[in-house]
C-alpha positions as CSV (number, residue, x, y, z in Angstrom):
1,X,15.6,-15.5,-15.9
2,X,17.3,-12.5,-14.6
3,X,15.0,-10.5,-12.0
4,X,15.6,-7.0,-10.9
5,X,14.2,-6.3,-7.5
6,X,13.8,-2.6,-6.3
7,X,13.5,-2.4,-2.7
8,X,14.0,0.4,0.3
9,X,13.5,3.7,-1.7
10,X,12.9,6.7,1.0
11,X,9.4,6.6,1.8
12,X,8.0,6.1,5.5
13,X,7.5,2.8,4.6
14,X,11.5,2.1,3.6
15,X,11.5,-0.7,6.6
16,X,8.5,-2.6,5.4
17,X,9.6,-2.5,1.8
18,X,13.3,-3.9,2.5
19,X,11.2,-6.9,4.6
20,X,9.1,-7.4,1.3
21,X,12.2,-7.5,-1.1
22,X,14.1,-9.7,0.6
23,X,11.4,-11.9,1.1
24,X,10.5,-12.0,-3.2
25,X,14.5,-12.1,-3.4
26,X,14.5,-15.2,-1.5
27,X,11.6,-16.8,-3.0
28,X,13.0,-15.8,-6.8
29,X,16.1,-17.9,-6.1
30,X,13.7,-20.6,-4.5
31,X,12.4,-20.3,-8.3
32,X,15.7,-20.9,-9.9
33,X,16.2,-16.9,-11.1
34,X,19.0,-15.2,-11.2
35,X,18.5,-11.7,-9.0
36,X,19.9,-8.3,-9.2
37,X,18.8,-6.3,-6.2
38,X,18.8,-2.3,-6.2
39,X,17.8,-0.1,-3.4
40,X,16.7,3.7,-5.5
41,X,17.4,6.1,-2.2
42,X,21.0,4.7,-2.4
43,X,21.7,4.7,-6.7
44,X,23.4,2.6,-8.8
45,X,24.8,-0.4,-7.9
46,X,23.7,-3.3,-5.9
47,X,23.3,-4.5,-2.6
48,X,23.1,-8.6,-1.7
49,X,21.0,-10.9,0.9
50,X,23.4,-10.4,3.4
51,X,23.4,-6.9,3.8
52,X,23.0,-5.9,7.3
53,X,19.9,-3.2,6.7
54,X,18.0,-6.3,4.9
55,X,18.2,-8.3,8.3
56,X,16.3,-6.0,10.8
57,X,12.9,-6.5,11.7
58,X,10.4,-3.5,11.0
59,X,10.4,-1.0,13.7
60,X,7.3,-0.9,15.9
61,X,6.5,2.6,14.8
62,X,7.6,4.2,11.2
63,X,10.9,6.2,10.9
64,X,11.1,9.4,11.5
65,X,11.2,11.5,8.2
66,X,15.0,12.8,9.2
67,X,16.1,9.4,9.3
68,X,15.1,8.2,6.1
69,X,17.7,8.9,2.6
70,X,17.8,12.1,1.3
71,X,14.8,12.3,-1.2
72,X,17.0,12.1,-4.3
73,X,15.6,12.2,-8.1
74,X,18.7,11.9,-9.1
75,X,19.4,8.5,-7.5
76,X,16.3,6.8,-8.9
77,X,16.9,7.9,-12.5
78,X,20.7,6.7,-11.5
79,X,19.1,3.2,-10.0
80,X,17.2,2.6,-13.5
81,X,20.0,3.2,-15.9
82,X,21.9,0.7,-13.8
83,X,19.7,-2.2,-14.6
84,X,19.0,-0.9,-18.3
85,X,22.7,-1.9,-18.4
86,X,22.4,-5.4,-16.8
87,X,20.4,-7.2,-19.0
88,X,17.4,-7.7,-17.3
89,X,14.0,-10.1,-17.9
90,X,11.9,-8.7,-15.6
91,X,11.9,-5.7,-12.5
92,X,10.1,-6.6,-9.8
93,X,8.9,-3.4,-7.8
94,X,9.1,-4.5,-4.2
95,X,8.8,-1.1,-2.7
96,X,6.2,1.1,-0.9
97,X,4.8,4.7,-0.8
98,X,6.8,7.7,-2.1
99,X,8.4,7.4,-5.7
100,X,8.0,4.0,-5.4
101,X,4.0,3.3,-5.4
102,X,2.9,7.2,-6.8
103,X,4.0,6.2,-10.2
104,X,7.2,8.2,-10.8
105,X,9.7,4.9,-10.5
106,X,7.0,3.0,-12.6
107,X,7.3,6.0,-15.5
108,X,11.2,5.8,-15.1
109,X,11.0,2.2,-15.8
110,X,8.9,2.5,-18.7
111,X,10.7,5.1,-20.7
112,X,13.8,2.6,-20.5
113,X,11.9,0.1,-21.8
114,X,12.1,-2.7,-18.5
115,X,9.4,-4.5,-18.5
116,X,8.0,-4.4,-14.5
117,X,5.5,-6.3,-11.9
118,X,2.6,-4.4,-10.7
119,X,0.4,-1.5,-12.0
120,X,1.8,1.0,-14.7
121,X,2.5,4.8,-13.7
122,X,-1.1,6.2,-14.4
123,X,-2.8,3.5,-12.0
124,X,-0.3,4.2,-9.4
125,X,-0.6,7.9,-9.1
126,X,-4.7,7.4,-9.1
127,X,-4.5,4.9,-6.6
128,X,-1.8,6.6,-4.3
129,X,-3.8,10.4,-4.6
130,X,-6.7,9.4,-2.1
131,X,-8.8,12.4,-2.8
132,X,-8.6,11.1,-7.0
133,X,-9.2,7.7,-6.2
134,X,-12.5,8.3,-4.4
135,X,-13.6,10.4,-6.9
136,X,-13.2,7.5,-9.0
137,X,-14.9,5.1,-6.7
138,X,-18.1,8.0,-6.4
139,X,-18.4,8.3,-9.9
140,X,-18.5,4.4,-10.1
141,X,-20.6,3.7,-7.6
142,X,-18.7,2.3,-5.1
143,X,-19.3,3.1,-2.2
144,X,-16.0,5.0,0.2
145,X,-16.7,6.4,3.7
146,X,-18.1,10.4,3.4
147,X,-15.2,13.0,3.3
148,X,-12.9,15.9,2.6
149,X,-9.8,17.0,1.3
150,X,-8.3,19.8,3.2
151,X,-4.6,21.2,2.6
152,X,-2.2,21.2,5.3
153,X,-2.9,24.5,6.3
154,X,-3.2,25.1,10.4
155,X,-4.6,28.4,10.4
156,X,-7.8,26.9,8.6
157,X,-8.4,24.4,11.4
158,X,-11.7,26.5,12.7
159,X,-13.0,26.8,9.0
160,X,-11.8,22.5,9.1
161,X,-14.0,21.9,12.4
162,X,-16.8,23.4,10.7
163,X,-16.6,21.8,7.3
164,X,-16.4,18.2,9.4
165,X,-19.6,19.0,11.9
166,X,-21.4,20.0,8.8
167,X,-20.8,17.0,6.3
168,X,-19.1,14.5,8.0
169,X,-20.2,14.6,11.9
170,X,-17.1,12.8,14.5
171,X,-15.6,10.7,15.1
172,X,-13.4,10.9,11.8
173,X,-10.2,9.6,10.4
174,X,-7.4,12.1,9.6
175,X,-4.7,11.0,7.0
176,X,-2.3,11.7,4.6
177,X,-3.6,12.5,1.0
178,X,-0.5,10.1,0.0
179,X,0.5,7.4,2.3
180,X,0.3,4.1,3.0
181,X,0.7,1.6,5.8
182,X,-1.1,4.1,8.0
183,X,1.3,6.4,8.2
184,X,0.6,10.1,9.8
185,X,-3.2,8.8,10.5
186,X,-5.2,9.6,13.6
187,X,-8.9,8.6,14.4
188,X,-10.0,11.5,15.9
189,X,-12.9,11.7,18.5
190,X,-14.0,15.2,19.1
191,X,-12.8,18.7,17.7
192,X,-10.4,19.3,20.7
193,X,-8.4,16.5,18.9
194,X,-8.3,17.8,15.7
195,X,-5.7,20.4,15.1
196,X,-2.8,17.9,16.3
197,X,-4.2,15.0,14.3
198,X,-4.1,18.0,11.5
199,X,-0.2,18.6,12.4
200,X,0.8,14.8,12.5
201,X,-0.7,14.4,9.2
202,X,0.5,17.7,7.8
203,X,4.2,16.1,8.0
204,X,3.4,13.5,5.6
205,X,1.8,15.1,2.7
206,X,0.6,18.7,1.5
207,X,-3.0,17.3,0.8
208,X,-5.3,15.6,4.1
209,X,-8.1,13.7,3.6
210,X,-10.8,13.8,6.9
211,X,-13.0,10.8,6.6
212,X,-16.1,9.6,8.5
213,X,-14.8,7.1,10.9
214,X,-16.8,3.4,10.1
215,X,-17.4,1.5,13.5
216,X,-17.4,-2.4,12.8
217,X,-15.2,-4.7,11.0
218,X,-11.8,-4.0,9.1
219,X,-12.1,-6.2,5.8
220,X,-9.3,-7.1,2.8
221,X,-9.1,-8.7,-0.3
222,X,-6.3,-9.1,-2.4
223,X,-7.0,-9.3,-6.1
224,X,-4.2,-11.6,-8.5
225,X,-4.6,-11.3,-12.5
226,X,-8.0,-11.5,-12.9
227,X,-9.5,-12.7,-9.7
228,X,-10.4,-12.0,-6.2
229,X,-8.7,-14.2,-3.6
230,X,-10.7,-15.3,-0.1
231,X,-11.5,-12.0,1.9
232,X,-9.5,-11.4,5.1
233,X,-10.9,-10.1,8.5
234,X,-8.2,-8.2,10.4
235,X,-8.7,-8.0,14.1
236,X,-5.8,-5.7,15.7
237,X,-5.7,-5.6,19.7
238,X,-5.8,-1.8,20.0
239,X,-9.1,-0.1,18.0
240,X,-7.1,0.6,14.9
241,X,-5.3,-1.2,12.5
242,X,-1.9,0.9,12.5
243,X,1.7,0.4,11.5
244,X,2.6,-1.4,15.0
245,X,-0.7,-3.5,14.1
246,X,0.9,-4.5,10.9
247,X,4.3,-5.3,11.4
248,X,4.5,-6.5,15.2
249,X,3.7,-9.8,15.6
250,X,1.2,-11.1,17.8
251,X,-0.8,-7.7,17.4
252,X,-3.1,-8.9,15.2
253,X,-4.8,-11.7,14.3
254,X,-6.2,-12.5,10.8
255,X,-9.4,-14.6,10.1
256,X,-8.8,-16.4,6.9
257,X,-10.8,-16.9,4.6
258,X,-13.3,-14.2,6.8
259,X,-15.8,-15.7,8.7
260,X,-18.5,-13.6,7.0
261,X,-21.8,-14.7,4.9
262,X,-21.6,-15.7,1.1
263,X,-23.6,-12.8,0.6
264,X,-20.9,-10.2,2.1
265,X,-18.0,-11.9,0.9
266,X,-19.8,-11.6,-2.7
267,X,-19.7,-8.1,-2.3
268,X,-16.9,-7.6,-0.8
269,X,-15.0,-9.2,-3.8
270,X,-16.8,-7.8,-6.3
271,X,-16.6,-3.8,-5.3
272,X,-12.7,-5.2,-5.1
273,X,-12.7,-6.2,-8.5
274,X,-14.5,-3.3,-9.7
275,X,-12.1,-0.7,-7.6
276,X,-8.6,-2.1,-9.1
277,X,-10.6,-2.1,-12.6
278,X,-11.7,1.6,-12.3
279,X,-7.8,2.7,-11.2
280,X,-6.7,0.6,-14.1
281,X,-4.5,-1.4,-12.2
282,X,-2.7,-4.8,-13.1
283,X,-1.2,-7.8,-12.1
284,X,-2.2,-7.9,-8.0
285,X,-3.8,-5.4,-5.6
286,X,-5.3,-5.1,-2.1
287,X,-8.3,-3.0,-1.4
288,X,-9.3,-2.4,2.2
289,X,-12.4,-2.0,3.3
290,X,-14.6,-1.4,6.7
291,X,-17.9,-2.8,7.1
292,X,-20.7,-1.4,9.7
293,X,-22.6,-3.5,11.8
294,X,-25.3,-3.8,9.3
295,X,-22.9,-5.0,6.4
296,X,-22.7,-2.2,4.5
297,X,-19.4,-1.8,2.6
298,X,-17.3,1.2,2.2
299,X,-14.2,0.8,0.2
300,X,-11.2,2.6,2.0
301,X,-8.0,2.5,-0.7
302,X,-6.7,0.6,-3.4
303,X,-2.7,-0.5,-2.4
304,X,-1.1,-1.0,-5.7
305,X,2.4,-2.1,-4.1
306,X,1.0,-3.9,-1.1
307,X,3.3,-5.7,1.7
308,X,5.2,-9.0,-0.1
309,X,6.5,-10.3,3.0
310,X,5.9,-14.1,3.8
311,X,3.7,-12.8,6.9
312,X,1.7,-10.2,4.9
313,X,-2.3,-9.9,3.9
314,X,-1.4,-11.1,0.2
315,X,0.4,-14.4,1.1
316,X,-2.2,-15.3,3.5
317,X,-4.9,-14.6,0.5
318,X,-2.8,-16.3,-1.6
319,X,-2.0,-19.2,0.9
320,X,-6.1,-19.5,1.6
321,X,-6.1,-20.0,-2.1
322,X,-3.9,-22.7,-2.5
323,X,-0.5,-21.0,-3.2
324,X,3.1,-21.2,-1.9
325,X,4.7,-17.9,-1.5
326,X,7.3,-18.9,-3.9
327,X,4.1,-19.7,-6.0
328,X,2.7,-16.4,-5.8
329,X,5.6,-14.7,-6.8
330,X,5.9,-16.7,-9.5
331,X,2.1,-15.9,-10.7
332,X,3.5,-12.1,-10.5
333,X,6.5,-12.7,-12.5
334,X,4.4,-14.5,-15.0
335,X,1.2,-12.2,-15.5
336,X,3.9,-9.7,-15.7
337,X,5.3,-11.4,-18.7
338,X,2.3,-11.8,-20.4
């Protein structure tokens, strides 16, 4: 079979994706497929395994926005009518944040009729708009941490400050209404804090979502076709689970399956079930989650496109499951074929 992999794109999260599509690359041809590999930020045409940008490592922190390809419409619509020209089975959508994960590439893909792994355009753009996506979860009765949606707009801080002692009470978590991989976020402790968590934020997306900050555990579960695979615990050596906490090794360490009670882990899998249902989502998932120190369960995000490397939350899920990583990309390729 001939598999398209997308990968890079011009997100904050370039590095991480180019990790994850090399990894599926590798494990595709471990599966006896034939691979075509396309990075959107840089157009048509293709790169291969040995290209020096897919050998790095990700970078402790994420790039700077002025080092990332130019955001360019024009090269993704330029990327997908490449591969409607090659022939391909299959596109599998290795990329993260951005174009790549808020629907737009998934819509591209669509109208040129290639059929692609992971959740269509609509689930996408619900999942990636926080502020829509917790709507969602309200009105379904799932429970998500208390918060706000405030535009990037400094000269409201005071008017910000009050809104947060009023409904939310510190300390809170500041973020990006459209990111992933933590990007731009900020727990935030006291007001005195707030206007440059606002700023940091602010550079990543229009829209900011303030959240009540949950203190206790830091909870995933990855969901595949139909089912909920064993929940993770994620224990990272500073407070917070951020982007160095992710992608450094050694500064984190997962418990797998989660050391938790039957009971919790129950629940835990089933308000992941119902969130990726709700968003309308397809094929594979993870939804975060903290837990307070009385076990109750806030749901955080959905990640439609989450991390594919073999280090990453979904092959350890997948792994505590009973797959291979070659084995779990080929469940993908083949619930996407379905």
């Amino acid at each position: 079979m001939k598999i398209a992999v997308l990968l890079g794109g011009n997100s904050p999260e370039r590095e991480v994706s180019l990790a994850s599509g090399e990894a599926i690359a590798r494990a595709l041809l471990e599966n006896q497929h034939e691979i075509i590999l396309v990075d959107p930020a840089l157009g048509a045409g293709q790169l291969n395994l040995n290209e020096p940008i897919l050998q790095g490592n990700v970078p402790v922190r994420p790039p700077s926005l002025k080092d990332l390809p130019e955001d360019s419409s024009f090269r993704i619509i330029e990327s997908v009518d490449y591969l409607s020209g090659r022939s391909v089975d299959l596109v599998f959508v290795g990329l993260h944040g951005g174009a790549g994960e808020d629907g737009r590439v998934q819509g591209l893909l669509e109208l040129a009729g290639l059929p692609y792994t992971g959740s269509n355009y609509l689930a996408c753009a619900l999942a990636m708009n926080k502020s829509v996506s917790k709507r969602l979860f309200e009105r379904d009765g799932i429970p998500t941490p208390r918060w706000l949606r405030v535009k990037a707009n400094l000269p409201a801080v005071p008017a910000i400050k009050e809104e947060i002692e009023k409904r939310i009470q510190y300390p809170v978590v500041v973020k990006p209404g459209d990111q992933g991989s933590t990007v731009g976020l900020t727990i935030v402790q006291k007001d005195q804090e707030l206007e440059k968590a606002l700023r940091l934020a602010a550079q990543y997306s229009d829209e900011i979502i303030v959240e009540a900050y949950i203190p206790g555990h830091e909870m995933t579960v990855v969901i595949l076709g139909d089912r909920a695979l064993p929940v993770i615990e994620i224990k990272p050596r500073h407070g917070i689970y951020d982007y160095e906490c992710k992608y450094q090794n050694g500064m984190t360490e997962y418990v797998v399956p989660a050391e938790i009670s039957e009971s919790l882990c129950g629940r835990l899998q089933k308000a992941a079930l119902q969130a990726h249902r709700v968003l309308g989502c397809r094929h594979y998932s993870r939804v975060d989650f903290r837990v307070d120190h009385e076990e109750n369960v806030f749901c955080l995000e959905v990640n439609t496109l989450p991390g594919m490397t073999r280090t990453s939350l979904v092959p350890k899920a997948a792994k505590a499951a009973g797959s291979t990583f070659p084995g779990l990309v080929q469940e993908i390729v083949d619930l996407a074929l379905e």
